[in-house]
C-alpha positions in Angstrom: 50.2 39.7 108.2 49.6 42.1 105.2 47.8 45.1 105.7 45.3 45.4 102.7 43.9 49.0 102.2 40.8 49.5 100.2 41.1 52.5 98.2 38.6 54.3 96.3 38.9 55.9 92.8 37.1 58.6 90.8 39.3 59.2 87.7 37.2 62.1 87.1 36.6 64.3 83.8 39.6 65.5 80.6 42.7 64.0 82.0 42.2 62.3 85.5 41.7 58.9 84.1 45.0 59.1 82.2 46.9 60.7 85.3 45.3 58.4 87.6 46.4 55.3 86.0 49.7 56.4 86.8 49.0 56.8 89.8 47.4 53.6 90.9 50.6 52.1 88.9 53.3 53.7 90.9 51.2 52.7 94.2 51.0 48.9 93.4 54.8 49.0 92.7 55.6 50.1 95.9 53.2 47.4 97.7 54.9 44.8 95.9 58.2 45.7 96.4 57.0 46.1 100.4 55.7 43.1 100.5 53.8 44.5 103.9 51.0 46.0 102.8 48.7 45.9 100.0 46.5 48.3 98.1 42.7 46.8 96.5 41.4 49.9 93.8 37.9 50.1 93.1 37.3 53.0 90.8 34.0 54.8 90.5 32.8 56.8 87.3 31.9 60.3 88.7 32.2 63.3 87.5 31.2 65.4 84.8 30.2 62.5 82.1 28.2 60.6 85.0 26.4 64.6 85.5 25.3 64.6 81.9 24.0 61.2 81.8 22.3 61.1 85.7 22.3 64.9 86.6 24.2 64.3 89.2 27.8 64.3 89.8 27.9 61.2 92.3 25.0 59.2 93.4 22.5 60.4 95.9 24.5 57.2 98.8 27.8 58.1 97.1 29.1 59.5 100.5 27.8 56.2 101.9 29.5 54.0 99.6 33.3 56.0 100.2 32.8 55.4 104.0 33.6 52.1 103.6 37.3 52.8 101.8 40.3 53.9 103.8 41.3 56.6 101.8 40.4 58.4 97.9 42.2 59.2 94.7 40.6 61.6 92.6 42.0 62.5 89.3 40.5 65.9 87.9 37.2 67.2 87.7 35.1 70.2 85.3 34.1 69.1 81.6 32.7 72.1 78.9 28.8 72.1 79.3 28.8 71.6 83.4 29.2 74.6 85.4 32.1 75.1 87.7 30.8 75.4 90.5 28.3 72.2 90.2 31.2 70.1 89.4 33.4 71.1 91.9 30.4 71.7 95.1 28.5 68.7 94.0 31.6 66.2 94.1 35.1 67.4 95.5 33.6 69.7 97.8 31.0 67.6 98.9 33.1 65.2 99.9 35.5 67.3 101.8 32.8 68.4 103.5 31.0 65.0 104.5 34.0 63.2 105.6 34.9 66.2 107.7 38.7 66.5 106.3 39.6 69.7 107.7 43.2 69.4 106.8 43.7 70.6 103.3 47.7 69.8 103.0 49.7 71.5 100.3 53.1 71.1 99.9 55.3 74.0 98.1 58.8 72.2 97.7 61.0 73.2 94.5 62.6 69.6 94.1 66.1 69.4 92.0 65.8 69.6 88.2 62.4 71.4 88.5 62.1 74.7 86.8 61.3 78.1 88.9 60.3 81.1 87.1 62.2 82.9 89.7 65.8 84.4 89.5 68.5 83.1 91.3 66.4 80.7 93.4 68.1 77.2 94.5 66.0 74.6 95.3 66.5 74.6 99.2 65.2 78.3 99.0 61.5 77.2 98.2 60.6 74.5 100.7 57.1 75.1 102.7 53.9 73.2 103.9 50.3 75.2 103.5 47.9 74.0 105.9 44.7 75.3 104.6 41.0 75.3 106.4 39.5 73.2 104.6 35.8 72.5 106.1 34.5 76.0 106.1 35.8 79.7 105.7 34.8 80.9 102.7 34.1 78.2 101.0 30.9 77.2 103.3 28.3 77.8 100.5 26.4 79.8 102.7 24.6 82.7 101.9 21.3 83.9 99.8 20.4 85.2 96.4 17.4 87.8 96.1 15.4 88.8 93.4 17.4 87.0 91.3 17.2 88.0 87.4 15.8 92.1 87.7 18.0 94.8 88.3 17.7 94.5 92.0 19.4 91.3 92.1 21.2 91.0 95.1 23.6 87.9 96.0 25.3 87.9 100.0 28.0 85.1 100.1 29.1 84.3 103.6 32.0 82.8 105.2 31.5 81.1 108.0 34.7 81.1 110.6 34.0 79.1 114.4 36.6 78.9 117.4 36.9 75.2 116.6 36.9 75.0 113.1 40.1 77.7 113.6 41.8 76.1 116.5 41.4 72.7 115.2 43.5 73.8 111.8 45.5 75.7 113.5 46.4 73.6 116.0 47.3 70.5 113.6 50.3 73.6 112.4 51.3 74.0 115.3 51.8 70.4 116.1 53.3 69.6 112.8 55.7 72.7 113.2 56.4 71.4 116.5 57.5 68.0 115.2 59.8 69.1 112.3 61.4 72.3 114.0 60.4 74.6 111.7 58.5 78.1 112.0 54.9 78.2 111.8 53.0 81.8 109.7 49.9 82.4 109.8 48.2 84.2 106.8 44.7 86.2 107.6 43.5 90.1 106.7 42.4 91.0 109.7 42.6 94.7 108.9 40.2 94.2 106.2 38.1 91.5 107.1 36.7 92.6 110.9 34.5 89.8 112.1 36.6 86.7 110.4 40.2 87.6 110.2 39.9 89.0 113.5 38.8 85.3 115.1 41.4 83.9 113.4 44.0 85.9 114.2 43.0 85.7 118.1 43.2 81.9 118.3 46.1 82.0 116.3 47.7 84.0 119.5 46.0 81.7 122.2 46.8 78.7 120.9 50.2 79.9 120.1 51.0 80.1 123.9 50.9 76.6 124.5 54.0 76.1 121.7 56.2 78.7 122.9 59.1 76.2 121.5 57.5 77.2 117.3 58.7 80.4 116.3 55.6 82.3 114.8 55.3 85.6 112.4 51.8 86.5 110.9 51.3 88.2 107.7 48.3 89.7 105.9 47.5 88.1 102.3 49.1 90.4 100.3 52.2 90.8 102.3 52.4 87.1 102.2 51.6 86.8 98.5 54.6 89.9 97.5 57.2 87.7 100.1 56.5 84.1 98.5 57.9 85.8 95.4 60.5 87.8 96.9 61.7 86.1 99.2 60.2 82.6 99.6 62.8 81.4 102.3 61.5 82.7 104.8 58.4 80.5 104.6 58.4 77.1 106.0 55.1 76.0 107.5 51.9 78.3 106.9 48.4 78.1 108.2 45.5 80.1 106.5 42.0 79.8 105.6 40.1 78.4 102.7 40.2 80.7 100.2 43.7 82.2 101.4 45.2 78.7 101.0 43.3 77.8 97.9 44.9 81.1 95.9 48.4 81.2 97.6 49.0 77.4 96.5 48.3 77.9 93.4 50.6 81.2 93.2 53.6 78.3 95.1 52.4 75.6 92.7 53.8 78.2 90.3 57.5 79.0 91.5 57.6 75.6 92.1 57.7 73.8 88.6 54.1 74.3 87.7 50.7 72.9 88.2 51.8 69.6 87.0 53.9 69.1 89.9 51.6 70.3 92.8 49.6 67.7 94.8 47.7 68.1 97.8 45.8 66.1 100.5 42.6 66.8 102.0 42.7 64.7 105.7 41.0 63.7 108.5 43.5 63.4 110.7 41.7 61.4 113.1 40.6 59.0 110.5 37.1 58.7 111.6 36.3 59.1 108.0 38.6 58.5 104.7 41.1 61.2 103.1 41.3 62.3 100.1 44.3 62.8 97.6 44.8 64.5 94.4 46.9 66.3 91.8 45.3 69.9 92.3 45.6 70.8 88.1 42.1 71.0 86.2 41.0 68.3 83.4 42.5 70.2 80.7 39.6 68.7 78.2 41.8 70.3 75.6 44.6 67.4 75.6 42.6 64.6 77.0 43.1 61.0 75.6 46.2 62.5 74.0 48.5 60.6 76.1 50.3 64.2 76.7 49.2 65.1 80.1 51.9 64.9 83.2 51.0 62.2 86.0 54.3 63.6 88.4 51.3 65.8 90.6 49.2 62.9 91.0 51.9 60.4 91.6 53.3 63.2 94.0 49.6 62.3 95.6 50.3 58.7 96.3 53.2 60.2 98.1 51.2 62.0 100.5 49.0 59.0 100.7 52.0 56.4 101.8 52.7 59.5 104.2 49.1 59.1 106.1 49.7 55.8 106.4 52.8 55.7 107.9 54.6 54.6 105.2 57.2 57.9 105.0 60.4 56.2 103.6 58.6 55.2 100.7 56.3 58.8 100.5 60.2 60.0 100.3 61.4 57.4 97.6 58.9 58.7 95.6 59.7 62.4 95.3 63.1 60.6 94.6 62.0 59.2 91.9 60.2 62.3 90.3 63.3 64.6 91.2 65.7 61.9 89.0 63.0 62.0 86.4 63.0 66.1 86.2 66.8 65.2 86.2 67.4 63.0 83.3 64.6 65.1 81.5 64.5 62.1 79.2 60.7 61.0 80.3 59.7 64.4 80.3 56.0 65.3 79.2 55.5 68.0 77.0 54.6 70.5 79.9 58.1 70.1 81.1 60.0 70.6 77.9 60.1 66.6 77.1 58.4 64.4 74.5 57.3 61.4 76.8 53.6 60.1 76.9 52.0 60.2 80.2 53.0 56.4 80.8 56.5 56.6 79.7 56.1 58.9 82.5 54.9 56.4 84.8 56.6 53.6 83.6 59.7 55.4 84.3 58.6 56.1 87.7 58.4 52.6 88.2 61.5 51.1 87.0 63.7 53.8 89.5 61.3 52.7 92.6 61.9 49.6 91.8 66.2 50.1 91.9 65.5 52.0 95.5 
């Protein structure tokens, strides 16, 4: 019998809707030509648009309604006139939260025919997985503002670090370095940060005793930074916290063809609640409805999704079907040097899944 996964969608603000569409394209290829498994897309207008209109970026039940889908796509979010940090605390983060996906999964993988801003580097050199904290650290929302607006204004911003919200994260990179025989680094500041870092880096070494088979190095953030540039092979599976992860991906998402290219996945691994994937570039307002923006991040997302499912020959088929499109550089979007729309993109994407 078919599995049928329910799937929900929030296109989101600038670009996601266009991206997203691509997206959902590429995923219903793949069930058809399966023929095991189906996908049924319900897509929900939140955002930025629904905040202007409803001052609020999801309904009040909107983590109520999600619980009831398997997994979410979500396309970009921030419009001009909503304030960062409403858009992104209010919906993506909100959801992270509520659903408990701890796992914040960012591949770093320079596939063939993408361009690297680096010298000398071959694809093979710039292959790693982030696992970022992705429930609390830094990015708790925890802290106080006093006398806000005089010159005594005073604003504390707290990051909140527990034994199990560190073991749990760094456990899952343990286990995943474990199963693919590859070294494990975790990233902290632990000479800097003396309450936090320090945690962290203790249950890094606890837990570490029960893998003696993973070979482990830890870094501080700015070592680790300086080495993904200068020598990025020696990374192959890294474990940090929330803001750590958040800035170092973004620095890989750079030597590693560019934002359009990066992807990540935000998991509950124990699937008590649904995950969450997306293409991790903003809504570039700027080109939206242009038919210019690049879809290969977010259909890299419905990679990772077939992944969590247990569908990995097919989360594989398509990364080789975005690496022969960087190849033949012929459905290209303008960020990558081509002159494709973003559906020529897709489309594209579609015909060579459908030769695999």
């Amino acid at each position: 019998m078919s599995k049928n996964y329910k799937i929900a969608v929030i296109p989101g603000d600038g670009i996601g809707p266009e991206v997203m569409a691509e997206c959902v394209k590429v995923l219903n290829v793949i069930a058809e030509r399966d023929g095991s498994f189906s996908f049924e897309f319900t897509t929900f207008p939140w955002g930025c648009e629904y905040y202007l209109e409803h001052k609020e970026m999801m309904p009040e039940n909107g983590i109520e309604i999600l619980s009831k889908y398997d997994a979410i796509l979500l396309g970009a979010v921030g419009y001009p006139g909503v304030p960062d940090h409403i858009s992104l605390r209010d919906l993506l983060l909100r959801i992270r939260h509520d659903f408990d996906q701890y796992v914040n999964l960012r591949p770093v993988k320079l596939l063939e025919g993408a361009p690297c801003p680096l010298e000398g580097i071959k694809p093979e050199d710039v292959d790693m997985v982030f696992i970022r904290e992705n429930s609390e650290g830094e990015y708790s929302g925890q802290g106080a503002w006093l006398y806000p607006n005089t010159d005594r204004e005073v604003v504390i911003q707290d990051g909140v670090f527990s034994r199990m919200g560190c073991e749990r994260i760094i456990r899952y990179a343990f286990e995943l370095a474990k199963k693919e025989g590859k070294t494990l680094t975790s990233i902290s500041k632990g000479n800097a940060l003396n309450y936090s870092m320090v945690l962290w880096d203790r249950v890094f070494n606890d837990v570490s005793k029960e893998y003696p088979e993973v070979q482990t190095s830890s870094l501080l953030v700015d070592a680790a930074a300086m080495n993904m540039i200068k020598n990025p092979k020696r990374f192959q599976i890294c474990v940090t916290s929330n803001l750590f992860g958040d800035i170092l991906t973004d620095l890989g998402a750079a030597i590693a063809g560019g934002m359009g290219l990066a992807a990540g996945a935000n998991l509950n691994p124990e699937k008590k609640f649904p995950s969450m994937f997306e293409p991790i570039h903003g809504s570039a307002p700027d080109i939206a409805g242009k038919q210019i923006s690049n879809p290969l991040a977010s259909v890299w997302s419905a990679s990772q999704l077939l992944d969590f499912f247990g569908y990995e020959d097919w989360g594989a088929a398509v990364i080789r079907s975005i690496e022969k499109i960087l190849h033949e550089k012929e459905y290209l979007t303008p960020d990558q040097g081509g002159s494709a729309t973003t559906s020529q993109c897709g489309d594209r994407i579609c015909e060579i899944l459908k030769t695999i």
